[in-house]
N, C-alpha and C positions, 0 to 999 in steps of 0.2 A: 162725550169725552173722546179725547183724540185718543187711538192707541199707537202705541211702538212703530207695529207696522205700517200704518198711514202715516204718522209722523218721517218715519223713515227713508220712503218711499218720496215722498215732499222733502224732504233733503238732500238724495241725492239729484232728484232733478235739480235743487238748487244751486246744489256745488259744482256736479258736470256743465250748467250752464256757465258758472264764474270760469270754471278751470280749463272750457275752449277759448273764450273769452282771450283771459290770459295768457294762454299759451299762444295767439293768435297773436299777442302783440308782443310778444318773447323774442320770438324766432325758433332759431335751432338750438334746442338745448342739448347737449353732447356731453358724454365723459361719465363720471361717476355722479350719479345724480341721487340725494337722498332725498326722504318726507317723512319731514320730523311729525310725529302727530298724524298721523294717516288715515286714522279712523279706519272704514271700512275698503278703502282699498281706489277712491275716488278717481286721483292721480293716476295711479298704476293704469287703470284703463288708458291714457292717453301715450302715457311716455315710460319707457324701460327705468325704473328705478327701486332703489330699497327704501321699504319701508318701515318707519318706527313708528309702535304706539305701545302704550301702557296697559290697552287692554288686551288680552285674548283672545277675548268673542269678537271681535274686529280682526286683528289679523287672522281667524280663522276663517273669515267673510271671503277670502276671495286666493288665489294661488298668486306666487309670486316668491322673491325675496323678502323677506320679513323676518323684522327682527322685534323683541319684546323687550321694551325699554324705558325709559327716562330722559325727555330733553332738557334737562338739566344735566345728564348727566352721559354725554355720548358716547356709546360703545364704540367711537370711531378710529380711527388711525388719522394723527395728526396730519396736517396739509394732502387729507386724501380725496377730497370732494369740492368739481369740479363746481356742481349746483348744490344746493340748501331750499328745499321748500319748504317751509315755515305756515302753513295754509288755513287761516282760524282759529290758530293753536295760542298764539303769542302771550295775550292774556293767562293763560292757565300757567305758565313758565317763570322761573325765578332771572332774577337780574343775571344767573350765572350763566342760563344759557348761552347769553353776548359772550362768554368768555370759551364757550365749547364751542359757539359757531367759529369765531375767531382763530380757534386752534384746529377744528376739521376742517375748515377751508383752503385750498388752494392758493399762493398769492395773489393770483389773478382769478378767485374764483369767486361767484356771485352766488350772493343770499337772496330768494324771493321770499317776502314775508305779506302773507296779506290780514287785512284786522277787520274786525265789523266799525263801518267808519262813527257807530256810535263812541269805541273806544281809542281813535287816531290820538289822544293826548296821552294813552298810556306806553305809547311805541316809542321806547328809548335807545336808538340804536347806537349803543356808546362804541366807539372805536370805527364806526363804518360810516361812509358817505354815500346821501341817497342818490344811484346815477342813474336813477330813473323812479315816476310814480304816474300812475292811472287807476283809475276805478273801475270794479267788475261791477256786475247786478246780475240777479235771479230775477225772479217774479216779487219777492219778498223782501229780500237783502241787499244791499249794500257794501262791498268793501274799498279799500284802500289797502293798491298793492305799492309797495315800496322793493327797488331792487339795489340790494348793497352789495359795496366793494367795500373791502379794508382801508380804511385811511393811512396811505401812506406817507401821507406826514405827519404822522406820528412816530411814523419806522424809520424816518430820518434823523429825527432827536436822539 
């Protein structure tokens, strides 16, 4: 039986490996940069940002900015964030999220969202255009990252 620990332990090597990966084909990421969904704190080793998750015992995993929250439901300050990391979370999220990312982003600021590419048909980014997509991998995993801007034309009509 696998335990917690070795599961865990095989996780983050799986995630740190996607999330050089991805940041490697990024660039600079700069500004107010949140992680919706944080888990144990993955992100935050690479890049200065705030973290959200729902659990406790995860933001208790590691120092930082951290917040206890809801990606449904984002304790943000409208047009405040520059980046949106979105990182294996997406699935677990209600369709309102697209409407809190929509409203904590920046006009010019970009959503990374990345999914396990078994679930790529459930990624409905309503109001955003994809200006960029590539795929991470661990040893194990799979994903597809998608990076969104606001459609603005929509904001023309």
């Amino acid at each position: 039986m696998l335990t917690e620990a070795i599961y865990s332990k095989a996780m983050e090597a799986e995630q740190c490996k996607k999330i050089e990966q991805l940041l490697s084909k990024l660039g600079d990421v700069h500004g107010t940069v949140l992680d919706i969904g944080s888990g144990p704190g993955f992100l935050e080793r690479y890049i200065d940002c705030i973290a959200l998750d729902s659990s406790l015992k995860h933001l208790k995993e590691f120092e930082g900015n951290r917040i206890l929250g809801d990606g449904n439901s984002l304790p943000f300050k409208s047009g405040g964030a520059d980046w949106i990391f979105c990182m294996d979370t997406i699935h677990l999220l209600s369709l309102e999220f697209w409407k809190e990312l929509k409203r904590v982003l920046k006009p010019e600021g970009k959503a990374v969202i990345s999914i396990f590419s078994s679930r790529l048909e459930k990624l409905k980014p309503t109001g955003f255009d994809i200006v960029k997509e590539f795929e991470v991998s661990g040893e194990k995993e799979r994903d597809i990252v998608v990076v969104l801007e606001e459609n603005r034309r929509l904001l023309q009509h």
